[in-house]
C-alpha positions in Angstrom: -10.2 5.3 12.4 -6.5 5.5 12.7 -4.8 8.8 12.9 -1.9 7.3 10.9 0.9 10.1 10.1 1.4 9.1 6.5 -2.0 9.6 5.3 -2.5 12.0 3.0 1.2 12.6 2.3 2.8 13.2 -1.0 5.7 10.9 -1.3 7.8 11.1 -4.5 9.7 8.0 -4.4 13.0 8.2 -6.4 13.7 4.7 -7.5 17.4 4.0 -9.0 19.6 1.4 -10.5 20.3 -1.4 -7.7 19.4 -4.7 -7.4 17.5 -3.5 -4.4 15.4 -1.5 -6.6 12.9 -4.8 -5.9 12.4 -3.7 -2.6 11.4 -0.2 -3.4 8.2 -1.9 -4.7 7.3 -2.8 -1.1 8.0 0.9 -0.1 5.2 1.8 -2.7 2.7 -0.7 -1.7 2.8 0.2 2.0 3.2 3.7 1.7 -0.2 3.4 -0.6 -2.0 1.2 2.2 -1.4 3.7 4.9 -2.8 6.1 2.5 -0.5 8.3 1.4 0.1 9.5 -2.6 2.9 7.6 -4.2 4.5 9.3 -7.2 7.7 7.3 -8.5 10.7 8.4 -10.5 13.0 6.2 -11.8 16.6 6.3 -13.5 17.2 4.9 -16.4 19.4 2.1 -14.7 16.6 1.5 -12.5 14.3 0.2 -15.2 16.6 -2.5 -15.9 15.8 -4.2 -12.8 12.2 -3.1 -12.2 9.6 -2.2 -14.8 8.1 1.1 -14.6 4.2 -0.5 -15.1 5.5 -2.3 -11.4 5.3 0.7 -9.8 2.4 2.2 -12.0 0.3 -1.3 -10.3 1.0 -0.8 -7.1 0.2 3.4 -6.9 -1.9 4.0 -9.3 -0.3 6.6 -10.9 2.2 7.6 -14.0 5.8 7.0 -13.1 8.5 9.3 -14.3 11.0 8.3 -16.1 12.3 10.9 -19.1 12.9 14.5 -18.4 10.5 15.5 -21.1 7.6 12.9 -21.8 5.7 14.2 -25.5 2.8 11.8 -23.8 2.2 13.8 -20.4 -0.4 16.0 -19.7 1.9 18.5 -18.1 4.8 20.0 -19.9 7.2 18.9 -17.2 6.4 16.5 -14.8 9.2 16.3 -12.7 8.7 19.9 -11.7 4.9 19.3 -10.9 5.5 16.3 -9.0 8.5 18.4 -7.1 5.8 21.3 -6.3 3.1 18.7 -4.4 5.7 16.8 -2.3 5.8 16.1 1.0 9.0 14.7 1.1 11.3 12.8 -1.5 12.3 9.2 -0.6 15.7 8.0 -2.4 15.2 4.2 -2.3 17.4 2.7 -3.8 19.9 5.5 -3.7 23.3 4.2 -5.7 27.0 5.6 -5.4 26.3 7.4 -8.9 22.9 9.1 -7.3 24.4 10.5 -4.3 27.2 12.0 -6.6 25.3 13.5 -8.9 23.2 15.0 -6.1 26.2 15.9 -4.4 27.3 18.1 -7.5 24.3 19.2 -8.2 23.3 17.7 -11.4 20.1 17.3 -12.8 20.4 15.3 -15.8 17.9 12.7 -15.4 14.2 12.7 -14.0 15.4 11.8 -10.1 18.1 14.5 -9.5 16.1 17.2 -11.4 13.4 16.6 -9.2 15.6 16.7 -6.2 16.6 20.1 -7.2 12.9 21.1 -8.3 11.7 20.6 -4.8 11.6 21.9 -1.5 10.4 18.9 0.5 12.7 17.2 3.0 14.9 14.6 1.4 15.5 11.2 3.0 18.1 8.9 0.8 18.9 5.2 1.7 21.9 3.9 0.2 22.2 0.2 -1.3 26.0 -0.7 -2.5 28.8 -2.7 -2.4 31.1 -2.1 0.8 33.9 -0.6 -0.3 31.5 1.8 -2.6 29.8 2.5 0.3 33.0 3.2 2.8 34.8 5.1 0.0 35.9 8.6 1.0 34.4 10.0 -2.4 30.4 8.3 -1.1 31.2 9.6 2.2 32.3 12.9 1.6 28.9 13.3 -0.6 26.9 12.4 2.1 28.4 14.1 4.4 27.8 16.9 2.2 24.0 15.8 1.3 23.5 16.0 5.4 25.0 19.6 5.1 22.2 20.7 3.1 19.6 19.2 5.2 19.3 15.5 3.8 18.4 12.6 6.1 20.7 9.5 5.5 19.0 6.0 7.2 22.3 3.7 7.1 22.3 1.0 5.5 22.1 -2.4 6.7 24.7 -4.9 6.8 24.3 -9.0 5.5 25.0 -10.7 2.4 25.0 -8.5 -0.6 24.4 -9.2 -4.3 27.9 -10.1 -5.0 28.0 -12.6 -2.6 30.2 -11.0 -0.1 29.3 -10.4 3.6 29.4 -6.9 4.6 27.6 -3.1 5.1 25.5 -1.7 1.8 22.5 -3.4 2.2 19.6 -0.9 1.4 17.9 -0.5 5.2 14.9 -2.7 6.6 11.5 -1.0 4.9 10.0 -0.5 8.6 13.4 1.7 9.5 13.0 3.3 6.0 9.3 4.1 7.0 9.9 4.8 10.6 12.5 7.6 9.4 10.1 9.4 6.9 7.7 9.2 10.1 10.3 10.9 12.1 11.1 13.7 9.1 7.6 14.6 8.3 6.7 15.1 12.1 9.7 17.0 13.1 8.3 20.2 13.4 4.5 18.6 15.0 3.1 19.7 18.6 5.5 18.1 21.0 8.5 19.4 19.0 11.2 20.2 21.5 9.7 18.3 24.3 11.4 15.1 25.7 8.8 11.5 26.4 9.6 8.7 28.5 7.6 5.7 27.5 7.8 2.1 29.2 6.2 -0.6 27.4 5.9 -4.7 28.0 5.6 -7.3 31.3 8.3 -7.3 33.1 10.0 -11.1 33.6 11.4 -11.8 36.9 13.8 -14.7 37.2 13.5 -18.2 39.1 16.4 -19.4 37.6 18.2 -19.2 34.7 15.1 -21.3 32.4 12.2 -19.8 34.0 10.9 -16.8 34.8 7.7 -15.0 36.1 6.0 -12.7 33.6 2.3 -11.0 32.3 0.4 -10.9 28.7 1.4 -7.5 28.0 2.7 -7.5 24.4 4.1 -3.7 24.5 2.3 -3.1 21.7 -0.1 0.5 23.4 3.6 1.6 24.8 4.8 0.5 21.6 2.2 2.7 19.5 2.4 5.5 22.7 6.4 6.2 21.2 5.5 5.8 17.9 3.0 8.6 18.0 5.3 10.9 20.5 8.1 10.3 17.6 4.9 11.4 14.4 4.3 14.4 16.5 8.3 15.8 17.0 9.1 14.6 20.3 12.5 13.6 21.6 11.2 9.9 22.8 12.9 7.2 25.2 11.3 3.8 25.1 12.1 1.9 28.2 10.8 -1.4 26.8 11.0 -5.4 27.3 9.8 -6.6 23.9 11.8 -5.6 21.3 10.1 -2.8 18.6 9.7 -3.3 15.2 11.8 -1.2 13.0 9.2 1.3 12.0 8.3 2.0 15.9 12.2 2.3 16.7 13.4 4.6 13.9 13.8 7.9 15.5 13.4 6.3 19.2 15.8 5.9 21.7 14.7 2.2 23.0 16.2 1.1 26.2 15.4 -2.8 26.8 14.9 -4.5 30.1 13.9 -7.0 31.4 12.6 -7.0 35.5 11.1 -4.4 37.5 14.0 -3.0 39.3 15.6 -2.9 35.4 13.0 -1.0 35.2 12.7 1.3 37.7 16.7 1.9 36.9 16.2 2.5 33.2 13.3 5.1 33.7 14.5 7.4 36.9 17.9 7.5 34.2 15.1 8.4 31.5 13.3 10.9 33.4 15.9 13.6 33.7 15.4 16.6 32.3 11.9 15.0 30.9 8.6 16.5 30.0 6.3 13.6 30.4 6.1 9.9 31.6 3.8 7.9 30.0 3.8 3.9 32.1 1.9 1.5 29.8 4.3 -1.3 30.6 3.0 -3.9 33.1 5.3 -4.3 35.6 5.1 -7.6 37.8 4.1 -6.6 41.2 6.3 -9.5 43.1 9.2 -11.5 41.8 10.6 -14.6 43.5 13.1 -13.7 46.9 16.0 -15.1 45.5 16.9 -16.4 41.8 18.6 -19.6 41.7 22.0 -19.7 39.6 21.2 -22.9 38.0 18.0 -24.3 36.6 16.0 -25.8 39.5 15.5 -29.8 39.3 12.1 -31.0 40.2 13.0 -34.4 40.8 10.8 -36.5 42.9 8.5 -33.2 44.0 5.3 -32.6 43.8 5.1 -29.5 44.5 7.3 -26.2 44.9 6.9 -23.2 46.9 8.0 -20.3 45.5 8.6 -17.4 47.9 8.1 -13.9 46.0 8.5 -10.1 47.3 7.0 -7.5 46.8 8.3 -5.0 43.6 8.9 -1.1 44.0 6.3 1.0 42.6 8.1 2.3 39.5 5.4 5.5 39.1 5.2 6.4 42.4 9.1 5.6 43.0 9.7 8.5 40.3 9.1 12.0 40.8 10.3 15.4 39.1 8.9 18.3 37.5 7.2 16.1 34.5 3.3 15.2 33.4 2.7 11.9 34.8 0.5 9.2 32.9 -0.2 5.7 34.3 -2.1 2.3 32.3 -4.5 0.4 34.4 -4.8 -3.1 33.2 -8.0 -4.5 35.1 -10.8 -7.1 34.9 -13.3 -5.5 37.1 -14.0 -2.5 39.4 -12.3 -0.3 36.8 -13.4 3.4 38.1 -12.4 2.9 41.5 -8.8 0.9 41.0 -7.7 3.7 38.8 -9.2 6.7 40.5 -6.7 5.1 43.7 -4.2 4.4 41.2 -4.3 8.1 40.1 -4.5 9.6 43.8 -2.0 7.2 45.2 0.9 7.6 42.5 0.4 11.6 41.9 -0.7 11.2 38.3 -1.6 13.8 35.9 -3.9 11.3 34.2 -4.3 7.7 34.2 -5.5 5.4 31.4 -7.6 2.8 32.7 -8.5 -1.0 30.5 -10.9 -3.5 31.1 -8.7 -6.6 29.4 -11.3 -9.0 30.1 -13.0 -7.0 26.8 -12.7 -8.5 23.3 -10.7 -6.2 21.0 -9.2 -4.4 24.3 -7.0 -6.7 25.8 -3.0 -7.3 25.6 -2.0 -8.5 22.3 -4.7 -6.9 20.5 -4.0 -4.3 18.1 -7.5 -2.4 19.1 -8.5 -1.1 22.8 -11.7 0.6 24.6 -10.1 2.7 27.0 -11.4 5.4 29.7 -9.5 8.3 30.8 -9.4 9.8 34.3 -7.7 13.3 34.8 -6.8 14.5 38.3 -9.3 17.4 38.0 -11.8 14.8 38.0 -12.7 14.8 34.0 -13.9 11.1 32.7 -14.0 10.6 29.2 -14.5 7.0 27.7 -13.4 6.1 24.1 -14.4 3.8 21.9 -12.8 0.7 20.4 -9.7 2.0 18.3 -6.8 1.4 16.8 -3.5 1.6 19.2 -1.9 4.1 17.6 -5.3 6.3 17.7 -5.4 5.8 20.9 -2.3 6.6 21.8 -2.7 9.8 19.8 -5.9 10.4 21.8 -3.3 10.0 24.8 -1.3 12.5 23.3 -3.5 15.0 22.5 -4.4 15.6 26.7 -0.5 15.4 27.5 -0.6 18.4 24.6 -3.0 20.3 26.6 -1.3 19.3 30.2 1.6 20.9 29.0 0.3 24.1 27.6 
């Protein structure tokens, strides 16, 4: 079971013609495994780079290419399509495309169904630089944004022509990550703001080495992801990097040690709603980091002198929910009912990482949750990002 916020969906992708009109064909195909309803229109142009019967493969279903097919079932298929849409994805969107749409045209299959509908428009631009930075694109966008569209930037790297520079149609996870963001905008935690740490914490012996855990980040990871689906305003205090689907929409903060940590967050909290703590902060790090690496010449042995950490949950405080991860190996119940008395916690989420399927790295996890009014409610072994929605769902109730 995964809970995944595409599925189910309507996506008209509007496909036109760019090189990077190749890449649109891996927008279909994972839009179609997380289960959402692909229907593709196509300019003219785009054709020239990617056949129609492409896109017909990987969704399963007619693609759109003339205004006025005498072979469709419906009369006119732009409009039906237009009617059933969740949202319109513009991928590749060309200089030409976002002029048209700019002046309101609808004189090929894409625009008119731009027009047709009232779904949420997200448009990725893929260009040449100077294209791209020209007043004339910019001033449409601009204007595009007016009316509601979402732009996702394009990326910047070696272009078609050869040349180094911005136009570069965006990474397919940001693409994804931003439709994410779009679709949920308006979900249950709309308005509310979510502090999320995520990842083990490395604390420095020198400038080589370094003291760290297993976590992965991925359940903090999945946590802001899912705050993000459901229209919250999320900060992800994080030590492993995202990928670009999770950070689209996010505001990721990277650190590295705990008192990074505990800095980054008690800046985060302000003004939140909620703390969620899935990141597994080292609970010592060594006295004193060396500047240079440390020689181990004719040793055999080292003693390494470590200190204790700060508590990064029970060193924050404010008028927010607070949710706390146990990570344990045995004795669950009772290390997380202390954990949840001793660091004032709304709820914690407690592990047993010894499991198979529930440990770090994993993309599954058996979790049990403990509330402060003395609820206990075990899950089964799920997906992440359903737990994490599970997760969600009680911080919906907590905040009423």
């Amino acid at each position: 079971m995964s809970r995944h916020p595409l599925s189910g969906k309507n996506i008209v992708l509007g496909v036109a013609g760019s090189i990077a009109a190749y890449k649109a064909a891996e927008l279909a195909s994972r839009l179609v495994q997380v289960g959402a309803q692909v229907d593709t229109v196509m300019t003219r142009e785009a054709t020239a780079f990617v056949a129609p019967l492409t896109f017909q493969a990987l969704t399963h279903r007619p693609v759109i290419v003339d205004l006025f097919d005498p072979r469709s079932e419906l009369a006119i298929d732009h409009v039906a399509v237009a009617k059933r849409a969740d949202a319109i994805l513009l991928a590749p969107a060309t200089a030409q495309l976002i002029a048209r749409l700019a002046a309101g045209m609808a004189d090929d299959a894409v625009t008119a169904t731009v027009l047709a509908a009232a779904a949420p428009v997200v448009i990725c631009p893929a260009m040449e630089t100077n294209m791209y930075r020209h007043p004339a694109t910019q001033a449409n966008l601009a204007r595009l944004k007016e009316w509601g569209a979402v732009v996702v930037e394009p990326a910047s790297g070696r272009l078609a022509s050869g040349a180094e520079g911005i136009g570069r149609l965006a990474d397919p996870g940001t693409i994804l990550g931003t439709l994410r963001w779009v679709l949920g905008r308006n979900g249950d935690l709309a308005g509310r703001r979510v502090v999320v740490s995520a990842g083990g914490t490395r604390e420095a012996i020198d400038p080589v080495r370094y003291i760290t855990n297993r976590s992965s980040g991925k359940m903090g990871h999945a946590l802001a992801a899912a705050a993000r689906d459901r229209g919250a305003q999320v900060t992800l205090v994080t030590t492993v990097a995202p990928d670009p689907e999770t950070a689209a929409g996010v505001d990721v903060r990277r650190v590295e040690s705990a008192l990074d940590m505990l800095s980054a967050v008690q800046g985060a909290v302000q003004s939140a709603d909620a703390l969620i703590m899935a990141a597994a902060v080292a609970d010592f790090r060594p006295e004193s980091a060396a500047a240079h690496k440390v020689k181990k010449g004719d040793a055999d042995a080292w003693t390494l002198r470590l200190v204790r950490n700060p508590d990064v949950l029970a060193s924050v405080s404010g008028p927010f929910i607070k949710i706390g991860f146990a990570a344990e190996t045995r004795d669950i119940r009772e290390n997380a009912l202390s954990k949840l008395k001793a660091k004032g916690l709304h709820m914690i989420v407690a592990n047993d990482v010894s499991e198979p399927g529930s440990g770090f790295e994993s993309d599954t996890n058996r979790v049990t949750i403990f509330h402060a009014d003395g609820r206990v409610e075990e899950l089964p072994l799920l997906p992440k990002l359903e737990v994490a929605h599970r997760v969600l769902d009680r911080l919906v109730e907590l905040l009423g």
